[in-house]
Every structure is written in C-alpha cells, then in structure tokens.
One Martini backbone bead per residue (centre of mass of N, CA, C, O) as a GRO file, in nm:
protein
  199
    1UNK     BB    1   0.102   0.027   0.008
    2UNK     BB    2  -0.009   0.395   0.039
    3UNK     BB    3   0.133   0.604   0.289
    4UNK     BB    4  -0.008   0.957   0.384
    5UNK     BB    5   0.099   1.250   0.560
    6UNK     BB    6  -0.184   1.471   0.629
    7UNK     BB    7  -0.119   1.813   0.774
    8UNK     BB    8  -0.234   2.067   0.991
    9UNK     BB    9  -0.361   2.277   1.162
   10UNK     BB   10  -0.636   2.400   1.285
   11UNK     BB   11  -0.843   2.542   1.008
   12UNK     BB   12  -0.687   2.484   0.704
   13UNK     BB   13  -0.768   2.190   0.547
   14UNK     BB   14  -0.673   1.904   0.511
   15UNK     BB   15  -0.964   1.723   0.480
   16UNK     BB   16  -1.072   1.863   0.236
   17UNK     BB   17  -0.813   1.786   0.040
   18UNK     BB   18  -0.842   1.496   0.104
   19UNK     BB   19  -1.107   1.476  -0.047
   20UNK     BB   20  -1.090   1.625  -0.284
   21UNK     BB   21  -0.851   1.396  -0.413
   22UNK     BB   22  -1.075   1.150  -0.383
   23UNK     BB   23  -1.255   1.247  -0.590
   24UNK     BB   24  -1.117   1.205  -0.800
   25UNK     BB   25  -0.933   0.938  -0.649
   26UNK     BB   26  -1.074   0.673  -0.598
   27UNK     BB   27  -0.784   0.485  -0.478
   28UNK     BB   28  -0.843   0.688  -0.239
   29UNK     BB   29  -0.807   0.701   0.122
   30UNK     BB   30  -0.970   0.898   0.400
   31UNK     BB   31  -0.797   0.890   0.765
   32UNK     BB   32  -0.880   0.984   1.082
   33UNK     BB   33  -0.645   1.000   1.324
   34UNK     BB   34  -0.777   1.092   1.491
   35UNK     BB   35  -1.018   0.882   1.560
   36UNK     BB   36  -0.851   0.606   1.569
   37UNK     BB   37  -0.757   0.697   1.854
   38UNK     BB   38  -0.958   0.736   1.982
   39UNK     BB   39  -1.059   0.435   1.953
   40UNK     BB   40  -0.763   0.298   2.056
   41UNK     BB   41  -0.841   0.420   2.361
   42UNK     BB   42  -1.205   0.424   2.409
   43UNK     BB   43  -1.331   0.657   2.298
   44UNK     BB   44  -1.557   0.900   2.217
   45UNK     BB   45  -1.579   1.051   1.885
   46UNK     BB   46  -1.528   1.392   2.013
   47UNK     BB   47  -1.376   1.375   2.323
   48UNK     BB   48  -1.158   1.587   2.370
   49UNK     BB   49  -1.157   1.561   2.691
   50UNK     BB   50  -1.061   1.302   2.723
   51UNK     BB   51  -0.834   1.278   2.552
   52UNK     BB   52  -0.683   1.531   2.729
   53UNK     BB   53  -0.628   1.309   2.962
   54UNK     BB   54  -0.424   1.185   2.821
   55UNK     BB   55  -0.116   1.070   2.786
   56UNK     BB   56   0.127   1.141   2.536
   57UNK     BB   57   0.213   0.849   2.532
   58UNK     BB   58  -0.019   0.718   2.489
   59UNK     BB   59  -0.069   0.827   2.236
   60UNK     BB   60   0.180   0.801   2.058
   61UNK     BB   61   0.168   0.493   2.051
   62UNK     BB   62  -0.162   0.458   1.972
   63UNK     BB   63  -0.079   0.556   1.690
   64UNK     BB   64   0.168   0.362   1.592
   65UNK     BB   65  -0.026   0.141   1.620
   66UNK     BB   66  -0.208   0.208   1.374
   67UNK     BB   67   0.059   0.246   1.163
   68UNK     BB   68   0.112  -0.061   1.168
   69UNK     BB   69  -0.150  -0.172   1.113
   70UNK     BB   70  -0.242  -0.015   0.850
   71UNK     BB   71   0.044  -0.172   0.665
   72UNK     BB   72  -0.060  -0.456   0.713
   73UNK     BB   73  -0.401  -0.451   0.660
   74UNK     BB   74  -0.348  -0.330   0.356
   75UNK     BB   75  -0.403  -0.349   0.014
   76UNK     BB   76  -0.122  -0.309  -0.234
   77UNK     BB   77  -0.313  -0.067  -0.422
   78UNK     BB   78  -0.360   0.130  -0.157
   79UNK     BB   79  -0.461   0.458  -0.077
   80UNK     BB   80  -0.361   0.651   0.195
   81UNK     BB   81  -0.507   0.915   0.396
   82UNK     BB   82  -0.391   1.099   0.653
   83UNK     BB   83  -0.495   1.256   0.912
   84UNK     BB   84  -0.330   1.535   1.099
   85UNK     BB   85  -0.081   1.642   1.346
   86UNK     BB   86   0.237   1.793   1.410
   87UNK     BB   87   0.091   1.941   1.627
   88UNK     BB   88   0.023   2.039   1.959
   89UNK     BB   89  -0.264   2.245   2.088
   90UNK     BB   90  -0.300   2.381   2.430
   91UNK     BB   91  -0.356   2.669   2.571
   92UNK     BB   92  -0.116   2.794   2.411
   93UNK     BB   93   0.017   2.500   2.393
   94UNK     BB   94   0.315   2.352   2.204
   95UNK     BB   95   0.346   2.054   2.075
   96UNK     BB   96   0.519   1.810   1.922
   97UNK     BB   97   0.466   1.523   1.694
   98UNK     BB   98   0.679   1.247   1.722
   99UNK     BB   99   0.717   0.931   1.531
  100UNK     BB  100   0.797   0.621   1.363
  101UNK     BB  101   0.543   0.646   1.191
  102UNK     BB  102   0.677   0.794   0.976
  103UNK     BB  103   0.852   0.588   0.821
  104UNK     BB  104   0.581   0.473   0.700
  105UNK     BB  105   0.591   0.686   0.502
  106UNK     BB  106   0.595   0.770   0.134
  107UNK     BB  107   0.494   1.068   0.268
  108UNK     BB  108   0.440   1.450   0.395
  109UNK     BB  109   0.205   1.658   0.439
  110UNK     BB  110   0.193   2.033   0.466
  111UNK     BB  111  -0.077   2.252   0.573
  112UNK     BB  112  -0.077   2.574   0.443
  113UNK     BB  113  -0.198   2.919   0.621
  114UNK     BB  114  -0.349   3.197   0.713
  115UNK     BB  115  -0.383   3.263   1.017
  116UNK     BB  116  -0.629   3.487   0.994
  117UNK     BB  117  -0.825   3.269   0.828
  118UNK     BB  118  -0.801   3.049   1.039
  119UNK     BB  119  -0.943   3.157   1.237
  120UNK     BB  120  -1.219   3.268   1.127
  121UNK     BB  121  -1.275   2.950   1.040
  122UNK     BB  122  -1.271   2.828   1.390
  123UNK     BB  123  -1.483   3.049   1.504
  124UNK     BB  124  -1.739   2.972   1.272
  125UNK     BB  125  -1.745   2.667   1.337
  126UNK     BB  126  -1.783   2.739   1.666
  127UNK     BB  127  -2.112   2.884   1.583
  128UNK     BB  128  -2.198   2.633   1.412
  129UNK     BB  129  -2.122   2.380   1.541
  130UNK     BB  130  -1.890   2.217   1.354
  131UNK     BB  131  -1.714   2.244   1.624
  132UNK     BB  132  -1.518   2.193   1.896
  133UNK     BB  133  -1.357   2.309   2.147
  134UNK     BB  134  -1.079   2.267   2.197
  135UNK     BB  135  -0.825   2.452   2.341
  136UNK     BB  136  -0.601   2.664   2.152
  137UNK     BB  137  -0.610   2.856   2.394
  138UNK     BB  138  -0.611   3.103   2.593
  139UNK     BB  139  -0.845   3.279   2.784
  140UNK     BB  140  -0.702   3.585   2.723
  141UNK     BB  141  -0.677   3.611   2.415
  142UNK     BB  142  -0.614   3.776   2.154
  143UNK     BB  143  -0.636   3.789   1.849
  144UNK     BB  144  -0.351   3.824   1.822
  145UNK     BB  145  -0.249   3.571   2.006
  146UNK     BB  146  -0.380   3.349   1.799
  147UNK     BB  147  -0.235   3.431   1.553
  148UNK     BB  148   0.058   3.346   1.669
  149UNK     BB  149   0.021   3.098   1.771
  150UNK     BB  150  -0.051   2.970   1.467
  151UNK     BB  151   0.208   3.061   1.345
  152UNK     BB  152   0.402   2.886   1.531
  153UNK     BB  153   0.234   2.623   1.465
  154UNK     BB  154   0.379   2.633   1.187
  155UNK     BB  155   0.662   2.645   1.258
  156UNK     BB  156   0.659   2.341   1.358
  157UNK     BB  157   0.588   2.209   1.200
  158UNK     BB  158   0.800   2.234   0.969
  159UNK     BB  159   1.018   2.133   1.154
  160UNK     BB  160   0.891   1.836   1.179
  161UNK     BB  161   0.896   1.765   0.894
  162UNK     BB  162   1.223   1.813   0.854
  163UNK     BB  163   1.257   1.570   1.009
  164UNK     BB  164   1.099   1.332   0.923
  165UNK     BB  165   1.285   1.369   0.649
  166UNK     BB  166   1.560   1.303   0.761
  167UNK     BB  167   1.555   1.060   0.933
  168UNK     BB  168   1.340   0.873   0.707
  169UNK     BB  169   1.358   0.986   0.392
  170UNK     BB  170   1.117   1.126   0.332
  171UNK     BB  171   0.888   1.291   0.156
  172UNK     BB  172   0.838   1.638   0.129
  173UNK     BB  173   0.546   1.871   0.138
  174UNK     BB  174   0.405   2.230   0.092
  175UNK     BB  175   0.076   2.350   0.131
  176UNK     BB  176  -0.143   2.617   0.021
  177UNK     BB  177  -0.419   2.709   0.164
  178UNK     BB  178  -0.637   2.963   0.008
  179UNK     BB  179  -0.876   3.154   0.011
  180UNK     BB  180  -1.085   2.973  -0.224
  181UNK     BB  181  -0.851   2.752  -0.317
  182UNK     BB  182  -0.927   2.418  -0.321
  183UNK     BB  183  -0.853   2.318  -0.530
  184UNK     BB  184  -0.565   2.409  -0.594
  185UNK     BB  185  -0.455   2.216  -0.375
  186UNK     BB  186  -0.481   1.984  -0.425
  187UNK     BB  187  -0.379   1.989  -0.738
  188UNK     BB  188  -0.110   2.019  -0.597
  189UNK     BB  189  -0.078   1.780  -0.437
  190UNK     BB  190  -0.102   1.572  -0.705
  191UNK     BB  191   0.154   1.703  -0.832
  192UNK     BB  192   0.356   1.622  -0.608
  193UNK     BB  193   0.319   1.340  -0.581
  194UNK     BB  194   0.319   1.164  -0.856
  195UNK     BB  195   0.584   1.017  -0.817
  196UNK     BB  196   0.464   0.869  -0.562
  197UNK     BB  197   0.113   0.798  -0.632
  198UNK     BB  198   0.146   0.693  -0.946
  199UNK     BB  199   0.363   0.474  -1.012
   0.00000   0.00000   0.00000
C-alpha cells in the first residue's frame, strides 16, 4: 500500500484537500488520525475532553500502533491519506508531535495557511456548532494572540516535518490553501505527489 500523512493546524484545511483528492481517484482512501486514535484508546469519537486526559506517550504509542496496524492490514494497491497534526496546541501551549510511524509513510505533506484566515475559520466552525471548542488558545488571548499562536503552530509544524524528512528519508511537501482555493491546492498536492502517488 501507499501511506501518507497529511497533517497540519486545525482550520487550514487539511481533510477538506483530502476528500477533495479522494474525489478525483477512486483509489484513495481518507482515514482521520484523531478518529482512529480515539478509537484504539476506546473514546467515544468526538469527545476531545476525554482525549485531552490522556497522557501524551500513550497517545503517542497508540497512534504508532495504529499506522503500524495499518501498513499491516490494507490491501497492496490502496492509497491511504492520514490526515493529523504535526503539533499539539492546547490552552496556547504547542508541543511537536514527532513518532517512528513518519518512517512507514511513502511521503508527508504539510498543509499551510494564512493564520488569520485559519482562525476566521476556526471562530465560524465553533459558532456554527460545526466542530467543538478544542481548546486551542489561553482564557485570556487577544486576536492578536490567537493569530500569532497559530503562525508559531505552523512554524514548528514545518520543523516537525522537516526533521521526520531527514530522520526517515521520506518525501516532505508543503501545500498552501489559500482562502477559496482549494481546489487549486488539492490539484497542487496530486502534482507534488504524482511521481511518489501515481507510480
């Protein structure tokens, strides 16, 4: 099979450019990360509270053994995009993300973004009830505050990707979704891959 992680700050875009993707070939499948990990810790699906109890090496863990199961257990012609996060933001505090499972992924693409369009974004998703309050600011930040959290989350992000490139040898992409165009980046991220996705 074909594994790749597809990650990046929550309200970039990241699953939207995935699906977006899946739609055009058939033989790509798009499993969420956090889904999965929920799951395989015996969460119910959603409750990011419960999750946020959890202690970071057993999340860790339980993740590797997730993309270990996976490389096990799919079919050799599928074509899996993870989507995830290379950092954890929580109460305005980011902490990488970094574990041996970048080493089974065939590439890893980073999907950035405009900080203040992400949080726009993230604002209107959470007044529309369409995801729920993560907790990715302190109590007290300012706009200003929340824009620059999210610029640092991308900045450690692409360090993130940048080290799981050299460790492990694997093909690193970082893909822009600008406001409104996200088809233009998905058919962006299917031009980067194409040599790695289409062989």
């Amino acid at each position: 099979m074909s594994l790749f992680f597809i990650g990046g700050i929550n309200g970039v875009g990241k699953t939207s450019i995935a699906n977006s993707l899946a739609e055009e070939y058939s033989e790509i499948k798009v499993v969420s990360g956090t889904e999965e990990l929920m799951k395989r810790l015996g969460i119910r699906v959603g409750d990011y509270e419960k999750l946020r109890a959890v202690s970071e090496k057993e999340k860790d863990e339980a993740f590797a053994d997730f993309f270990f199961d996976l490389k096990k257990s799919w079919q050799e012609n599928d074509i899996v995009l993870v989507t995830g996060h290379y950092v954890k933001t929580l109460n305005g505090r980011i902490t990488p993300s970094f574990g041996p499972w970048y080493g089974l992924c065939d590439a890893a693409i980073l999907v950035m973004g405009e900080p203040k369009i992400i949080l726009e974004r993230i604002l209107r998703d959470e007044s529309e009830g369409l995801r729920v309050n993560r907790n990715l600011f302190g109590i007290d930040f300012s706009t200003e505050e929340k824009v620059q959290c999210l610029n640092n989350a991308q900045v450690l992000s692409s360090e993130v990707l940048a080290r799981a490139e050299r460790k492990y040898g694997i093909p690193a992409f970082r893909i822009e979704n600008l406001e409104g165009r996200l088809h233009c980046a998905a058919k962006n991220l299917s031009t980067s891959l194409k040599g790695v996705l289409f062989h």
